[in-house]
N, CA, C and O atoms as a MOPAC input file, in Angstrom:
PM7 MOZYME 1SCF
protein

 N    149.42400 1     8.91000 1    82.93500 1
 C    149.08400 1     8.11800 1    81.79200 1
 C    147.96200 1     7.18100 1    82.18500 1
 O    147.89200 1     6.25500 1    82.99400 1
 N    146.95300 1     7.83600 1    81.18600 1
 C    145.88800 1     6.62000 1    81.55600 1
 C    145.53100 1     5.20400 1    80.59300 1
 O    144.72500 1     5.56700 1    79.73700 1
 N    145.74700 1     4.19500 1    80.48300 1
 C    145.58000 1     2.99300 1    79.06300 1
 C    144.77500 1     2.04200 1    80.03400 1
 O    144.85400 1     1.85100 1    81.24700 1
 N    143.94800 1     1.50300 1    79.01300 1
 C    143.50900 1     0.29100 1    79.56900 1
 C    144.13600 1    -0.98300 1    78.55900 1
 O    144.62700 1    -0.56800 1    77.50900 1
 N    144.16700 1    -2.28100 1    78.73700 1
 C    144.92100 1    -2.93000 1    78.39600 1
 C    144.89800 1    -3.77700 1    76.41900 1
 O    145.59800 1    -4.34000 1    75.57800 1
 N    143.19400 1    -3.13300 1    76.78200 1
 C    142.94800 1    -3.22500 1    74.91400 1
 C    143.17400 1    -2.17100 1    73.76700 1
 O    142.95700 1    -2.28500 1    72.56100 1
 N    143.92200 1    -0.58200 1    74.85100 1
 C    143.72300 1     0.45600 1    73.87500 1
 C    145.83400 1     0.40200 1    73.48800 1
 O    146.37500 1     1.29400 1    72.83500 1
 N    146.47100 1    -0.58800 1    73.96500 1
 C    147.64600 1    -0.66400 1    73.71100 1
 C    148.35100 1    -0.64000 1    71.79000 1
 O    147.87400 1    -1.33900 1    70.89500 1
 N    149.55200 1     0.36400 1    71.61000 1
 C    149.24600 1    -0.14700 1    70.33600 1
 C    149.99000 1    -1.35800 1    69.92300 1
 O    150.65900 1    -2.07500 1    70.66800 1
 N    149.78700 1    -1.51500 1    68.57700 1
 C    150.66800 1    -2.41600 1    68.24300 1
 C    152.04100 1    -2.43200 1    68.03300 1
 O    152.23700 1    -3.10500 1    67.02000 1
 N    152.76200 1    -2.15000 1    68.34900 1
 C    154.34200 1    -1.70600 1    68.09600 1
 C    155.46300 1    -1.87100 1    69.33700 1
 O    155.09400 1    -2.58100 1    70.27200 1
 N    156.65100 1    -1.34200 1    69.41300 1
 C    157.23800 1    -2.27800 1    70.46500 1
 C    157.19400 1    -0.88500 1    72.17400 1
 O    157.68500 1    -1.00200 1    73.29700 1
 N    156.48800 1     0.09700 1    71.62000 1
 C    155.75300 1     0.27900 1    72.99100 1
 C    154.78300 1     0.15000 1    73.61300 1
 O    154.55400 1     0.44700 1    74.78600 1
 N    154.03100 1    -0.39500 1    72.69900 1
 C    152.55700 1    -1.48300 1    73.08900 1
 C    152.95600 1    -2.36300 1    73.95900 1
 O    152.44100 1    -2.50000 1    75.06800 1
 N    154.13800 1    -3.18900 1    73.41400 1
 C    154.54400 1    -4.85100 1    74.33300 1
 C    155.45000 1    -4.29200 1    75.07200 1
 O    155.91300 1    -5.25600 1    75.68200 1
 N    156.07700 1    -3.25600 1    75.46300 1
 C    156.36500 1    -3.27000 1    76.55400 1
 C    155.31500 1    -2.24500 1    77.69300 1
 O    155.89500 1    -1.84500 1    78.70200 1
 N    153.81900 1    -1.84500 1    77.51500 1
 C    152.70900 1    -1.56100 1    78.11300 1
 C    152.15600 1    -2.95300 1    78.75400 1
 O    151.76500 1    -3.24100 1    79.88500 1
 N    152.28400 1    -3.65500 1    77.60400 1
 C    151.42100 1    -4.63300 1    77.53600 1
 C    152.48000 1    -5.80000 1    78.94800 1
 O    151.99200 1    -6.52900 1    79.81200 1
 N    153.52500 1    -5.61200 1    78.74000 1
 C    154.23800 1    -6.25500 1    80.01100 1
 C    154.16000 1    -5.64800 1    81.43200 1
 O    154.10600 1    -6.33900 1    82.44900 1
 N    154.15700 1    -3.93700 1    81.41300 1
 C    153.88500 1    -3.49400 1    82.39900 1
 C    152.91400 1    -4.20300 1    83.57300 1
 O    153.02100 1    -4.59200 1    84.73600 1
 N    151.70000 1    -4.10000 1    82.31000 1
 C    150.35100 1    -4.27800 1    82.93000 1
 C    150.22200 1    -5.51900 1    83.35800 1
 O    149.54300 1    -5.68400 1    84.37100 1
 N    150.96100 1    -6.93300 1    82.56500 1
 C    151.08800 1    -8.30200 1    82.80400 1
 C    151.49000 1    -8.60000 1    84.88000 1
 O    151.06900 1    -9.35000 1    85.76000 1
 N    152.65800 1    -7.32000 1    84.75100 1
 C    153.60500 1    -7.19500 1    86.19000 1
 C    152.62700 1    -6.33100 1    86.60800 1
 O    153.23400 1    -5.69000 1    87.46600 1
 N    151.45800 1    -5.86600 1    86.56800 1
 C    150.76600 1    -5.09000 1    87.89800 1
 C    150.39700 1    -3.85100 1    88.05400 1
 O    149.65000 1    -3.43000 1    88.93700 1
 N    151.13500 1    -2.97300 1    86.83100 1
 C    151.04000 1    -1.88300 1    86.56400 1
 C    149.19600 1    -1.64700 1    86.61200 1
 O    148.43300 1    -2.58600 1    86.38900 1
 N    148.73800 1    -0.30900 1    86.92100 1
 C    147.23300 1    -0.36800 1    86.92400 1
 C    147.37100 1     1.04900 1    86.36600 1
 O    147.71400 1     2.02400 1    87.03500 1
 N    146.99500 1     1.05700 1    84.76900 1
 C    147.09700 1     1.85900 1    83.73500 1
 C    146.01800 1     2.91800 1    84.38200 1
 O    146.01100 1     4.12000 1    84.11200 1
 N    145.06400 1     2.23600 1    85.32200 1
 C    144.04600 1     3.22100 1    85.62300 1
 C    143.84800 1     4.28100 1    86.57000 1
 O    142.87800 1     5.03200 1    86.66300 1
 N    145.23600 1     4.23100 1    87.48400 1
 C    146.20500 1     5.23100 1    87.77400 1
 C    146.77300 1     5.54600 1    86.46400 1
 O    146.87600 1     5.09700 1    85.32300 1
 N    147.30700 1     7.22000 1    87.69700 1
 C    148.53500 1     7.73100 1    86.37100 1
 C    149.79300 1     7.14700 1    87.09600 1
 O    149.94700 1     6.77600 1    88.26000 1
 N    150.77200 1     7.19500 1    85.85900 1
 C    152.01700 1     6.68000 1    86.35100 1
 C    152.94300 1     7.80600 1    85.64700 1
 O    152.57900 1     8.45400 1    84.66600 1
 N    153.96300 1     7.91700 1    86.17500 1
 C    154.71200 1     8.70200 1    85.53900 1
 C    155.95400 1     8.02200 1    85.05600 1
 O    156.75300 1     7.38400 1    85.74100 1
 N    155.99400 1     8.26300 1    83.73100 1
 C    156.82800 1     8.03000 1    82.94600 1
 C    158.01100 1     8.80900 1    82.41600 1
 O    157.76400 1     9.94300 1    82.00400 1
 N    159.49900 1     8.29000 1    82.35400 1
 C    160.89400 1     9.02600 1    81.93600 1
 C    161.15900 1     8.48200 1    80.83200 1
 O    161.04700 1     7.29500 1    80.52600 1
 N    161.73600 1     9.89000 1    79.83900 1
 C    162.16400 1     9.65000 1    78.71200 1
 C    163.32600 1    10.12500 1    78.69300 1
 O    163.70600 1    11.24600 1    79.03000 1
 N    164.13500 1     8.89900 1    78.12600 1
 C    165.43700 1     9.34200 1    77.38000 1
 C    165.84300 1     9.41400 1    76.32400 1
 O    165.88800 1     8.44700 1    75.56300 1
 N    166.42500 1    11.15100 1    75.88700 1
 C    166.84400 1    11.32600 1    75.05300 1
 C    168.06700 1    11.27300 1    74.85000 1
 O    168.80100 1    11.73600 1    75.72300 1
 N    168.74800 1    10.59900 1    73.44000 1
 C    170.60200 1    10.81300 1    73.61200 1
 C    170.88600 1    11.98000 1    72.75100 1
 O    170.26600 1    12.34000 1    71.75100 1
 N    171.79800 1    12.44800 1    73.23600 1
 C    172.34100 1    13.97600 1    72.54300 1
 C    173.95900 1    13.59600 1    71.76200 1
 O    174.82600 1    12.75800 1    72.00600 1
 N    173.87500 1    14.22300 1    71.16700 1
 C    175.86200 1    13.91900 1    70.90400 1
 C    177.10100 1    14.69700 1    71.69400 1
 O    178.29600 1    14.40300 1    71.73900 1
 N    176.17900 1    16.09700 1    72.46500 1
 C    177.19700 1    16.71500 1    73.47000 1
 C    176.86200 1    17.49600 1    74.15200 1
 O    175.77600 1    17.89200 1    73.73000 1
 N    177.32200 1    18.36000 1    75.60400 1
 C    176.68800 1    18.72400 1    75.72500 1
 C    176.47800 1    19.91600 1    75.31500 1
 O    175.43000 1    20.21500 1    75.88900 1
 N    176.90500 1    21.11300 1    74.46900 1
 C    176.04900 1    21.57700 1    73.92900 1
 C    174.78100 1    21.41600 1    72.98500 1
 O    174.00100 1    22.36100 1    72.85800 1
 N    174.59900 1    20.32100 1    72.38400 1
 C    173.13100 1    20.11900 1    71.81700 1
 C    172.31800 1    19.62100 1    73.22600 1
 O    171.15500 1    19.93300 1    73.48400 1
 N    172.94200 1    19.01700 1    73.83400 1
 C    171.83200 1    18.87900 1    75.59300 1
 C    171.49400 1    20.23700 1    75.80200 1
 O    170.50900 1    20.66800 1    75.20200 1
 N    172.14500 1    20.99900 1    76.55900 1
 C    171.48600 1    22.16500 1    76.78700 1
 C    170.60200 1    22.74800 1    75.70400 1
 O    169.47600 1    23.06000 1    76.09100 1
 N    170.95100 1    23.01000 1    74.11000 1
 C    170.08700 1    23.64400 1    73.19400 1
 C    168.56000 1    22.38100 1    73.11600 1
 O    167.69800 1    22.48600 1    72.24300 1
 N    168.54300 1    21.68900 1    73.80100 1
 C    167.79300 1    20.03000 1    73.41400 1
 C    167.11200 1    20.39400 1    74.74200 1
 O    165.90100 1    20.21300 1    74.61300 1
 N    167.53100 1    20.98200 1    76.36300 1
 C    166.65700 1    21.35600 1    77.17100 1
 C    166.64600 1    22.44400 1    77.10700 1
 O    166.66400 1    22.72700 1    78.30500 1
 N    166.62600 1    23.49800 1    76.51200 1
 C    165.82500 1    24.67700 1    76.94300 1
 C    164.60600 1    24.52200 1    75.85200 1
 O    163.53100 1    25.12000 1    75.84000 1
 N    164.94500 1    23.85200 1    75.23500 1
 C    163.58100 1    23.66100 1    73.92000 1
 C    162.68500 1    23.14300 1    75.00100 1
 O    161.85800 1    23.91700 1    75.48300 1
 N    162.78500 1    21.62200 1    75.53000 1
 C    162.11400 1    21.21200 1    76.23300 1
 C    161.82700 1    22.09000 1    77.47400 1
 O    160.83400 1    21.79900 1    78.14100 1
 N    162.54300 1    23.06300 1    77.82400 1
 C    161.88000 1    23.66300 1    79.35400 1
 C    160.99800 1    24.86600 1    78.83500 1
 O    160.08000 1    25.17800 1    79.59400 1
 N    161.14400 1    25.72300 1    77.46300 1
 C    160.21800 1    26.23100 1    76.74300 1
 C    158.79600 1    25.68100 1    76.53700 1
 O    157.67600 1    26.19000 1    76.48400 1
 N    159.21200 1    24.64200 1    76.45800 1
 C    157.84000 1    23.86900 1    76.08100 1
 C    157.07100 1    23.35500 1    77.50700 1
 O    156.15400 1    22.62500 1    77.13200 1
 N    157.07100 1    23.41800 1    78.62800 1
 C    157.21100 1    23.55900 1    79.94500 1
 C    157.23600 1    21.91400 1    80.40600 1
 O    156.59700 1    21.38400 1    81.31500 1
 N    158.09400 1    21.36800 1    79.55900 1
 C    158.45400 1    19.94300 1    79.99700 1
 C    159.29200 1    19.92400 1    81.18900 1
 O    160.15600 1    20.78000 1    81.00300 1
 N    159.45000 1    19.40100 1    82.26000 1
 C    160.41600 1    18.58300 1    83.32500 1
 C    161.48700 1    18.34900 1    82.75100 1
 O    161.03300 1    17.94000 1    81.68200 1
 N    162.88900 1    18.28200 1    82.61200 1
 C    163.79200 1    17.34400 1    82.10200 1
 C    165.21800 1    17.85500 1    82.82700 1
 O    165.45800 1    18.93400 1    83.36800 1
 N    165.75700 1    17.11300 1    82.70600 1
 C    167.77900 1    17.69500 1    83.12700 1
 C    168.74200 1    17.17800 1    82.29100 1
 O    168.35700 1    16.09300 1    81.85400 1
 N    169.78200 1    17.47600 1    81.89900 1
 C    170.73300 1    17.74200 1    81.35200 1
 C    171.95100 1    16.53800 1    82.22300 1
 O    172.69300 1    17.07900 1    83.04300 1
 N    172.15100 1    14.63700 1    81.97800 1
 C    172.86200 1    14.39900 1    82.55700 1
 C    174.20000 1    13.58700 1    81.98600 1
 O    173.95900 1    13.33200 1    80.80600 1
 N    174.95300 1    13.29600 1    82.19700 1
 C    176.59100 1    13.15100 1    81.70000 1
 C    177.04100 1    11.37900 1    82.16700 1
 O    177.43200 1    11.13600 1    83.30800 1
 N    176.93400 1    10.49600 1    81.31500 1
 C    177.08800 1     9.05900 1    81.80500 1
 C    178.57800 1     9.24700 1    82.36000 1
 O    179.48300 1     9.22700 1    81.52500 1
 N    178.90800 1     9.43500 1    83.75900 1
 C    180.25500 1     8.40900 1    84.39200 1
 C    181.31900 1     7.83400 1    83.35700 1
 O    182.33400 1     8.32500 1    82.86400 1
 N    180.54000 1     6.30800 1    83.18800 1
 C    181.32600 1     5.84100 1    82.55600 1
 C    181.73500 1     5.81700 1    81.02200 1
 O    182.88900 1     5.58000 1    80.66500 1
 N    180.59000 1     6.11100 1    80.05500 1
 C    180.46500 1     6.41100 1    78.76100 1
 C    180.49600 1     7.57300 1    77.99600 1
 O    180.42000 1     7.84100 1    76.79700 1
 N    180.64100 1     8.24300 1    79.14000 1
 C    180.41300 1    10.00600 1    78.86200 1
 C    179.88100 1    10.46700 1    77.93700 1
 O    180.23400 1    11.40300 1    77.21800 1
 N    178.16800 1     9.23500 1    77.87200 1
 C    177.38900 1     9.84200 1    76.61400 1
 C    176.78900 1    10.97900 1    77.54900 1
 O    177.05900 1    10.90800 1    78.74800 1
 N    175.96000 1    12.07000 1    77.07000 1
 C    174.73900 1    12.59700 1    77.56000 1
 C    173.16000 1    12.48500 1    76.99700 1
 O    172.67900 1    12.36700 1    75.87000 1
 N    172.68800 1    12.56600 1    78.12700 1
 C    171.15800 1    12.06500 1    77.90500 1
 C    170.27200 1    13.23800 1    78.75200 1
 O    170.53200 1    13.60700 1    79.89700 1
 N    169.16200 1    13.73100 1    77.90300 1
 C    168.32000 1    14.69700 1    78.77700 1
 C    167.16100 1    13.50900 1    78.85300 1
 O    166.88700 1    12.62800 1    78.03800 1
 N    166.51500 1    13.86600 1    80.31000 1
 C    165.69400 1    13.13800 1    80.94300 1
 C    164.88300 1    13.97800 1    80.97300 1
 O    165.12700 1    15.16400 1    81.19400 1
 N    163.68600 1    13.45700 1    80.73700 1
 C    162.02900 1    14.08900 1    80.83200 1
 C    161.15900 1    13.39700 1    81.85800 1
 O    161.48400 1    12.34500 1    82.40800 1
 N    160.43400 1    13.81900 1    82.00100 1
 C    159.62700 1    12.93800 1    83.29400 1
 C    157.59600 1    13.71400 1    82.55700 1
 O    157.28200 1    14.89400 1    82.71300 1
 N    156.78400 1    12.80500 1    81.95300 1
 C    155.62900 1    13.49400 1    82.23200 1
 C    154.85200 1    11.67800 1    82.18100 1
 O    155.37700 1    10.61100 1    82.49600 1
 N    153.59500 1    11.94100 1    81.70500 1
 C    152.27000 1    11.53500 1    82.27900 1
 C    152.11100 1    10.43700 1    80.98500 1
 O    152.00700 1     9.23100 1    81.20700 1
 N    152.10400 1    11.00600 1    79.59500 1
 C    151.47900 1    10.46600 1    78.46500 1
 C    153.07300 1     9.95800 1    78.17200 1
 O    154.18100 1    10.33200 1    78.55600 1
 N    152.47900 1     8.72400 1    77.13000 1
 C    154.00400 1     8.16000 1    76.56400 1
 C    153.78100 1     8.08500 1    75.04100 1
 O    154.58400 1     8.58000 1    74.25100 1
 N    152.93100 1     7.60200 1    74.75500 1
 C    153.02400 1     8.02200 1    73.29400 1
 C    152.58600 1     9.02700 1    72.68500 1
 O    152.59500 1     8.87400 1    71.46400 1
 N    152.15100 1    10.13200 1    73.08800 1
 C    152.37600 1    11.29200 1    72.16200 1
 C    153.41200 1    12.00400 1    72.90000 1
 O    153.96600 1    12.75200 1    72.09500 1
 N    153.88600 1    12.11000 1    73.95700 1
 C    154.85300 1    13.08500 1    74.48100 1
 C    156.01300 1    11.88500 1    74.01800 1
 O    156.76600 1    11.81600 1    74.99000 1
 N    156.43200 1    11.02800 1    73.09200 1
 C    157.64100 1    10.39300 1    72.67900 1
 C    157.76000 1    11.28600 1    70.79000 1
 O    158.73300 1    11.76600 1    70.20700 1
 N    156.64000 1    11.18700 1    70.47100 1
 C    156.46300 1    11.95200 1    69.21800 1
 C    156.87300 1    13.57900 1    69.44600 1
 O    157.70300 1    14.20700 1    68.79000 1
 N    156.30500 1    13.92100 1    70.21800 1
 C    156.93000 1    15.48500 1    70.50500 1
 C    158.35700 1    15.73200 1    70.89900 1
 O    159.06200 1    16.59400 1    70.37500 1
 N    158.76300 1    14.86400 1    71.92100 1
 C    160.62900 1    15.07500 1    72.34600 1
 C    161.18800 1    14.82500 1    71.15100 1
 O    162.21000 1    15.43500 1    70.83700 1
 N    160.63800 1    13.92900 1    70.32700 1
 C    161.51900 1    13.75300 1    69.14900 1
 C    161.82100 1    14.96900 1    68.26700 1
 O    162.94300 1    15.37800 1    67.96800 1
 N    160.43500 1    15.57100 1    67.83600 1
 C    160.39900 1    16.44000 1    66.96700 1
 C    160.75300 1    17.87700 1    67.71500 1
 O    160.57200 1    18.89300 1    67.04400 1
 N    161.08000 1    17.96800 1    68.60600 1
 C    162.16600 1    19.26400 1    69.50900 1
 C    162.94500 1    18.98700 1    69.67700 1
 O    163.59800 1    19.93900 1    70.10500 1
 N    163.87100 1    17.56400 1    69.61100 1
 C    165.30600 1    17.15300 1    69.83600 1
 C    166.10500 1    17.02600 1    68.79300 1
 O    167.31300 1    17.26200 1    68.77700 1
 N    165.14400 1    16.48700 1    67.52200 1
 C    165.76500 1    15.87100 1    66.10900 1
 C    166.62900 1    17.56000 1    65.75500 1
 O    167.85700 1    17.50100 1    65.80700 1
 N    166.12700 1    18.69700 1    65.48300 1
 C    166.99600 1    19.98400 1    65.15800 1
 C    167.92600 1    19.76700 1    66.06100 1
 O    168.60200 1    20.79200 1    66.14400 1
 N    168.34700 1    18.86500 1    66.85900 1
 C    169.51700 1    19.74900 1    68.25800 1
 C    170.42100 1    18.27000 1    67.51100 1
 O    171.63000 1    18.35800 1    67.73000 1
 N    170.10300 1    17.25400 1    66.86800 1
 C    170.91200 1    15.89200 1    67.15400 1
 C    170.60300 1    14.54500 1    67.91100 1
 O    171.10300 1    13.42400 1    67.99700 1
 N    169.36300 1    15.33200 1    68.48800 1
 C    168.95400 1    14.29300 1    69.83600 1
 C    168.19600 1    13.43700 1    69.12600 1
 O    168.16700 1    13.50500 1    67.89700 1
 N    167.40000 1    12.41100 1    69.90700 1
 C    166.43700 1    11.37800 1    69.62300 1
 C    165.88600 1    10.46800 1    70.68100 1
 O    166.67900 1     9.61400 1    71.07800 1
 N    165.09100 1    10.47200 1    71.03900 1
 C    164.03100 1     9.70800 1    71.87700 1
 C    165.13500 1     8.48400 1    71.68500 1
 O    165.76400 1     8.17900 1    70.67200 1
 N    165.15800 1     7.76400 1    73.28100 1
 C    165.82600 1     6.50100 1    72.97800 1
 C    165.50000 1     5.52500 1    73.95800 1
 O    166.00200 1     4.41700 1    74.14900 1
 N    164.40200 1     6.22700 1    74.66500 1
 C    163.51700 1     4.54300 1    75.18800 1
 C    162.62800 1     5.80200 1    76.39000 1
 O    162.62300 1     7.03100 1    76.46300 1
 N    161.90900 1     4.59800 1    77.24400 1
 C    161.15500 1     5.65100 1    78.45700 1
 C    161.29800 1     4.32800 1    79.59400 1
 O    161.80400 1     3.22500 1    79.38900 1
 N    160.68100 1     4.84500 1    80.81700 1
 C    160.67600 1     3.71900 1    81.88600 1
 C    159.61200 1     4.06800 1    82.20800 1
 O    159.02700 1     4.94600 1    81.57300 1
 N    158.97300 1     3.35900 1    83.49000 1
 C    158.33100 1     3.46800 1    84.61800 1
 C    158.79700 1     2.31800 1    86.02100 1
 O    159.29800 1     1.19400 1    86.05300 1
 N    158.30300 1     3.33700 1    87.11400 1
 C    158.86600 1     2.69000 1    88.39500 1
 C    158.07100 1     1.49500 1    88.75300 1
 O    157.08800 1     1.77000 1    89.44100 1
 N    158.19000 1     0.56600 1    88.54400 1
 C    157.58700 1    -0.80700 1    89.56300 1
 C    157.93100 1    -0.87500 1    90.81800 1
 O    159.02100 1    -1.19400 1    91.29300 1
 N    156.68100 1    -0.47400 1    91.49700 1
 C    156.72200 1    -1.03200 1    93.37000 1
 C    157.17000 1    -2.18000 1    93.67500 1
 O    157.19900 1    -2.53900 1    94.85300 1

């Protein structure tokens, strides 16, 4: 993911770019970014990653411990258009985009 700090948008993944970059982040590297999607079980996880491994996205299929929600994890480069796309391959399964990270050194 490449941003510089004026092409952020306005919305609440802008301000949390816009905090990244505050903490050090250097948009001018790539960084790689994880998305989580929540599923309602795991069969819509699995039908929710093979869409995504069709589509030759990264992701796994994992089972919360304690909440025993499941969540497929994605891992790529871009965050706001690859948050628009997991959605619209997850929304048929149940799923839905439900936040992303990145690693701070």
């Amino acid at each position: 993911m490449k941003l510089l700090s004026k092409k952020f948008p306005n919305d609440e993944d802008g301000q949390v770019l816009k905090m990244l970059y505050k903490q050090g982040v250097d948009f001018n590297e790539p960084q790689d970014a994880e998305f989580f999607i929540a599923v309602p079980d795991k069969h819509s996880g699995e039908a929710v990653l093979k869409s995504f491994k069709d589509d030759r996205l990264i992701c796994e299929l994992e089972q919360d411990d304690e909440t025993e929600e499941w969540t497929c994890y994605c891992l790529n480069e871009e965050i706001i258009d690859i948050q628009k796309r997991l959605d619209g391959l997850s929304i048929p399964y149940g799923g839905q985009t439900e936040g992303w990270g990145v690693m701070i050194d």
